[in-house]
ChimeraX commands (.cxc) that place a marker at each C-alpha (Angstrom):
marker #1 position -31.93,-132.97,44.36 radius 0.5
marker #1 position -30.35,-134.18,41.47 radius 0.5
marker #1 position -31.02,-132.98,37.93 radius 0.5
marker #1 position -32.12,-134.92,35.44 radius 0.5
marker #1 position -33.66,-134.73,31.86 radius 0.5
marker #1 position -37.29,-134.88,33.13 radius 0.5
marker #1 position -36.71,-131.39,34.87 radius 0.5
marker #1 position -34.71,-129.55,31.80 radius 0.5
marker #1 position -35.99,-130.90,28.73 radius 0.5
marker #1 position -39.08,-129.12,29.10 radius 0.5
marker #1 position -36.86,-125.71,29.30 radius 0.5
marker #1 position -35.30,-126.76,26.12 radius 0.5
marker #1 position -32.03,-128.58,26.92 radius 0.5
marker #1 position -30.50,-131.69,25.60 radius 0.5
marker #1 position -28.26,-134.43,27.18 radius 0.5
marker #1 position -24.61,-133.55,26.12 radius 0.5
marker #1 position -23.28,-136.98,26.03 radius 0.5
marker #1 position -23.53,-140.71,27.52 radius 0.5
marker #1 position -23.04,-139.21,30.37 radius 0.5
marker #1 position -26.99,-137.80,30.95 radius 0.5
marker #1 position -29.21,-138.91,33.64 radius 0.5
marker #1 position -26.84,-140.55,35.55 radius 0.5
marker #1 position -25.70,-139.99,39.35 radius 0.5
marker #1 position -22.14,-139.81,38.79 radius 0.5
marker #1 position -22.49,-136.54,36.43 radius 0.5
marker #1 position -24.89,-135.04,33.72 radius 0.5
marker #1 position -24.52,-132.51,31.77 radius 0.5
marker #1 position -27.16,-130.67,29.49 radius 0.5
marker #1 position -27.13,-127.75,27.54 radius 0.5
marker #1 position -29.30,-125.48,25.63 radius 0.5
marker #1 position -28.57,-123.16,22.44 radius 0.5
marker #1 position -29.50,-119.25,22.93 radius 0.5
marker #1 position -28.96,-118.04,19.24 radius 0.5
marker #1 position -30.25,-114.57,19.46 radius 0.5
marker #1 position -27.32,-113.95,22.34 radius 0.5
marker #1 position -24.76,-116.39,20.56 radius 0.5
marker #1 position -24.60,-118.12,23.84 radius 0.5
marker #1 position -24.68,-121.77,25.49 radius 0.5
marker #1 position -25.87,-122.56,28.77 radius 0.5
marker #1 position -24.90,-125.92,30.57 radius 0.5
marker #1 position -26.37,-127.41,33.38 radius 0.5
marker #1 position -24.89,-130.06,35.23 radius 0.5
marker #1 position -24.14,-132.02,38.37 radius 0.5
marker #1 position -20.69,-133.23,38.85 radius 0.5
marker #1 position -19.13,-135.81,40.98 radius 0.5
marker #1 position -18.39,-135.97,45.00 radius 0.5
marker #1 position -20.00,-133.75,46.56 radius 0.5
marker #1 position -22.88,-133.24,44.20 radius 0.5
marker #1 position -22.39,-129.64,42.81 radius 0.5
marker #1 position -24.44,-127.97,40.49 radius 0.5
marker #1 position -23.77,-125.71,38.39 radius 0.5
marker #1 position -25.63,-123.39,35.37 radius 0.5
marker #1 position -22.16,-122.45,33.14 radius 0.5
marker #1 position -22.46,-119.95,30.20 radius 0.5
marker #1 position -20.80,-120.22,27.27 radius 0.5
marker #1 position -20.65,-116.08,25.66 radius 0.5
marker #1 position -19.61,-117.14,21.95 radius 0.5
marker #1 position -18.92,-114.68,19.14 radius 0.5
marker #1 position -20.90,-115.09,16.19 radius 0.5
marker #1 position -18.42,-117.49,14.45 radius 0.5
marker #1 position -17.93,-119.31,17.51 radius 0.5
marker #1 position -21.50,-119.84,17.85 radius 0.5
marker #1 position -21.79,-120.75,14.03 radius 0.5
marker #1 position -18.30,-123.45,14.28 radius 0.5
marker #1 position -19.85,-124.82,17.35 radius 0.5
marker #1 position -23.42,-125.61,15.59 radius 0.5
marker #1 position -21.71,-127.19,12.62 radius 0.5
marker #1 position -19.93,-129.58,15.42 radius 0.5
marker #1 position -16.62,-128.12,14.14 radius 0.5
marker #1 position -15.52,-126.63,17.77 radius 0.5
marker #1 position -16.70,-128.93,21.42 radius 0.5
marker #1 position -17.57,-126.67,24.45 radius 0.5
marker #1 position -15.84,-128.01,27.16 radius 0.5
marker #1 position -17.59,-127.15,30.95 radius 0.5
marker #1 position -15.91,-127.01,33.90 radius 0.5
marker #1 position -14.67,-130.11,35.03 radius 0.5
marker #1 position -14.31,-131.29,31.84 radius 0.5
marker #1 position -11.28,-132.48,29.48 radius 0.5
marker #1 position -10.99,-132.59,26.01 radius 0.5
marker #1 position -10.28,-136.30,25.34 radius 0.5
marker #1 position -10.23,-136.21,21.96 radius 0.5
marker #1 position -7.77,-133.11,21.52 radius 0.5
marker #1 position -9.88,-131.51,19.22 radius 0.5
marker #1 position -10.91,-127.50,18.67 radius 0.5
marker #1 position -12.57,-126.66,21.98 radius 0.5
marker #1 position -13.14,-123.60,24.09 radius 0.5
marker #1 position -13.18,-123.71,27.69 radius 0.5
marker #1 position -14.13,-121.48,30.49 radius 0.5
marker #1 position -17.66,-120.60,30.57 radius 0.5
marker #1 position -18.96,-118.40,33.16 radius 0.5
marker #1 position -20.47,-120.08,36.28 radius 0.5
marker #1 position -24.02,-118.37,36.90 radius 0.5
marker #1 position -25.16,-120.71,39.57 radius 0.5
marker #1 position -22.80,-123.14,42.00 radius 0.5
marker #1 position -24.94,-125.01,44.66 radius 0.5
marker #1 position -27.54,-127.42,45.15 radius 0.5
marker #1 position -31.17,-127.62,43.12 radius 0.5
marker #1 position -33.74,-127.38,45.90 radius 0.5
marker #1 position -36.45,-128.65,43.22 radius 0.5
marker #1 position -37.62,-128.85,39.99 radius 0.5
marker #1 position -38.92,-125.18,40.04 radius 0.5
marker #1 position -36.01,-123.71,42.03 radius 0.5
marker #1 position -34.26,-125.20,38.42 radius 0.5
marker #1 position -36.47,-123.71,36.26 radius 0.5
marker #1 position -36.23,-120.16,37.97 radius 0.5
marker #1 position -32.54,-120.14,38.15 radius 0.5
marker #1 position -32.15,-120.77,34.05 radius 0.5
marker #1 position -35.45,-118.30,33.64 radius 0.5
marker #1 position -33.43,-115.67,35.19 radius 0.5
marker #1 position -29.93,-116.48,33.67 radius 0.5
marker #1 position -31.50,-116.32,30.02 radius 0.5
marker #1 position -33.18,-113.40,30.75 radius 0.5
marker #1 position -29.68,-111.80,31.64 radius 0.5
marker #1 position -28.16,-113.08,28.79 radius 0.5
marker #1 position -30.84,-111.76,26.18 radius 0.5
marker #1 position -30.60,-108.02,28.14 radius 0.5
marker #1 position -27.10,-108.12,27.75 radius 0.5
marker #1 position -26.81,-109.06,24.27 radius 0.5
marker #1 position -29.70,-106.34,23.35 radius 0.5
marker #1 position -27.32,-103.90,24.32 radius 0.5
marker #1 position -24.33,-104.81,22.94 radius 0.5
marker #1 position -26.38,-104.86,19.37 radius 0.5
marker #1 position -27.51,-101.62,19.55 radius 0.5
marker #1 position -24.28,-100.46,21.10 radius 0.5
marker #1 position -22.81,-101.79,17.70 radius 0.5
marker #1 position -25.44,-100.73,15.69 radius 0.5
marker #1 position -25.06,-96.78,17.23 radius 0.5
marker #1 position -21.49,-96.52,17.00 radius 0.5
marker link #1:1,2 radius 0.2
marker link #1:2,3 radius 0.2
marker link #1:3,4 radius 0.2
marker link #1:4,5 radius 0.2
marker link #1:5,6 radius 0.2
marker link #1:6,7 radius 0.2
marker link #1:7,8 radius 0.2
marker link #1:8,9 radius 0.2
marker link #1:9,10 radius 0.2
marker link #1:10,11 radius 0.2
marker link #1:11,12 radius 0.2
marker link #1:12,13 radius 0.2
marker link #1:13,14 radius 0.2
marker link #1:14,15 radius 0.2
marker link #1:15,16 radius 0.2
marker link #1:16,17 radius 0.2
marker link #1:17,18 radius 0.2
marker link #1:18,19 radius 0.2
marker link #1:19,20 radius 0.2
marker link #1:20,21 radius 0.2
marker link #1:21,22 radius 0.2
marker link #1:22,23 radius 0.2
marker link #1:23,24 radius 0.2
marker link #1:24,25 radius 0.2
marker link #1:25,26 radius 0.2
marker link #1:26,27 radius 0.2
marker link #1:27,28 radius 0.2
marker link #1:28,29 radius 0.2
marker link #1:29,30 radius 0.2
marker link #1:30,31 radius 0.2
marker link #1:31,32 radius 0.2
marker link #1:32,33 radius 0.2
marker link #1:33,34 radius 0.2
marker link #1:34,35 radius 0.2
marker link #1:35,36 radius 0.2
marker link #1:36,37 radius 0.2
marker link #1:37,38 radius 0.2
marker link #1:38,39 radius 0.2
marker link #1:39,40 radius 0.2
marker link #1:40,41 radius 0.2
marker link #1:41,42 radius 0.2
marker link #1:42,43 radius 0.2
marker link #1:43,44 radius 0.2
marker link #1:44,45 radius 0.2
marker link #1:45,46 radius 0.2
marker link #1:46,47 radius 0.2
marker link #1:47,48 radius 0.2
marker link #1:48,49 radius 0.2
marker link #1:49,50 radius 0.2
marker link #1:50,51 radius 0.2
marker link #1:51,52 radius 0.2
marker link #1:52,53 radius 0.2
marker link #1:53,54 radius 0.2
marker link #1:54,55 radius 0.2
marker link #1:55,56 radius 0.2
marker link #1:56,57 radius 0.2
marker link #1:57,58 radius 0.2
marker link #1:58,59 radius 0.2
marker link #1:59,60 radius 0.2
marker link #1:60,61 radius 0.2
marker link #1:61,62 radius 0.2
marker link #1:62,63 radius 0.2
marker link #1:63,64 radius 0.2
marker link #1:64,65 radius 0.2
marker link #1:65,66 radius 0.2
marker link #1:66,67 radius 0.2
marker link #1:67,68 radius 0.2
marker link #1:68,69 radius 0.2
marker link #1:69,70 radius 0.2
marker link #1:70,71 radius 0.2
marker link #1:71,72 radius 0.2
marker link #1:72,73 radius 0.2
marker link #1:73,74 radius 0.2
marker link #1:74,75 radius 0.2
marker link #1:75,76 radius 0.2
marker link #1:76,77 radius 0.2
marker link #1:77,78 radius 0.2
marker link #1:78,79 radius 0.2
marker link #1:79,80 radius 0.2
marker link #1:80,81 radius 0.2
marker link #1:81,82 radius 0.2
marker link #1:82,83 radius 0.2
marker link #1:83,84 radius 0.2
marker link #1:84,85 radius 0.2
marker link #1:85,86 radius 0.2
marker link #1:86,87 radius 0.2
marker link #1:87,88 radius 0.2
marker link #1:88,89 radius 0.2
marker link #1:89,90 radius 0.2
marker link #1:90,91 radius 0.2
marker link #1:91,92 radius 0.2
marker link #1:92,93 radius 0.2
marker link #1:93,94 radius 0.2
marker link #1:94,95 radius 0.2
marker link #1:95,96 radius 0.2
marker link #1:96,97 radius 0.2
marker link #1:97,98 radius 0.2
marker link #1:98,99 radius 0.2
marker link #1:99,100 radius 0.2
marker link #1:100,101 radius 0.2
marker link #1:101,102 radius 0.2
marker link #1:102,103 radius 0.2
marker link #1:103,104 radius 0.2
marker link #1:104,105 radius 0.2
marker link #1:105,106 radius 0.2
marker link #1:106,107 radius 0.2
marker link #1:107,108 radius 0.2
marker link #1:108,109 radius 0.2
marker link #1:109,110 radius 0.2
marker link #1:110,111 radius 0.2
marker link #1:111,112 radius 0.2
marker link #1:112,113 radius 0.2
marker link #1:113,114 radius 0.2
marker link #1:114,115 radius 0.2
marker link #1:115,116 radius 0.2
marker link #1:116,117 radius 0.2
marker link #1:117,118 radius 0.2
marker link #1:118,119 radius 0.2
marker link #1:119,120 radius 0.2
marker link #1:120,121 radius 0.2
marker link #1:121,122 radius 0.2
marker link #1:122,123 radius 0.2
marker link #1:123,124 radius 0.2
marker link #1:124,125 radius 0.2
marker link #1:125,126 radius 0.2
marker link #1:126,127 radius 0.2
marker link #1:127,128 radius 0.2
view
């Protein structure tokens, strides 16, 4: 199954670029502000594989990305216009969508992971 804006939107994500809802690769993302994080889902070209990517910014990197001064750049991806990027988000999920809940669980559990972990980095760094 291929993902398109009809099964994400509803879970909060955006197209990225021109690029959404078509069959030769979309990519959406959604903003987590209480975990500074960004997490991309996409299908990419050939052999159709999707993938939920995770962008783990600091603060500042969270803040330059909202203010469009810094592009997140998934896998697969290039930076065509050479600006400020960061690449290498974390891959949570490589393989095929069965369906439009089998989506919607897969994010549901990635966000929850990414919440817990950020929970206890703040009080980590609110202890010490």
């Amino acid at each position: 199954m291929l993902v398109y804006r009809r099964h994400v939107e509803p879970l909060g994500f955006k197209g990225s670029s021109m690029f959404s809802d078509t069959k030769c690769c979309s990519h959406y993302y959604k903003k987590l502000p209480s975990a500074f994080c960004v997490v991309i889902v996409s299908n990419d070209t050939g052999d159709v594989v999707q993938l939920v990517q995770v962008f783990r910014l600091t603060p500042a990197q969270f803040k330059q990305f909202n203010s469009g001064k810094v592009s997140l750049l998934p896998t697969g991806c290039c930076n065509a216009t050479g600006g400020k990027s960061i690449e290498g988000p974390d891959i949570m999920f490589n393989g095929r969508f069965k369906n439009a809940k089998h989506v919607k669980d897969v994010v549901t559990s990635v966000e929850q992971i990414l919440l817990s972990e950020r929970r206890i980095e703040c009080e980590s760094a609110t202890s010490a």
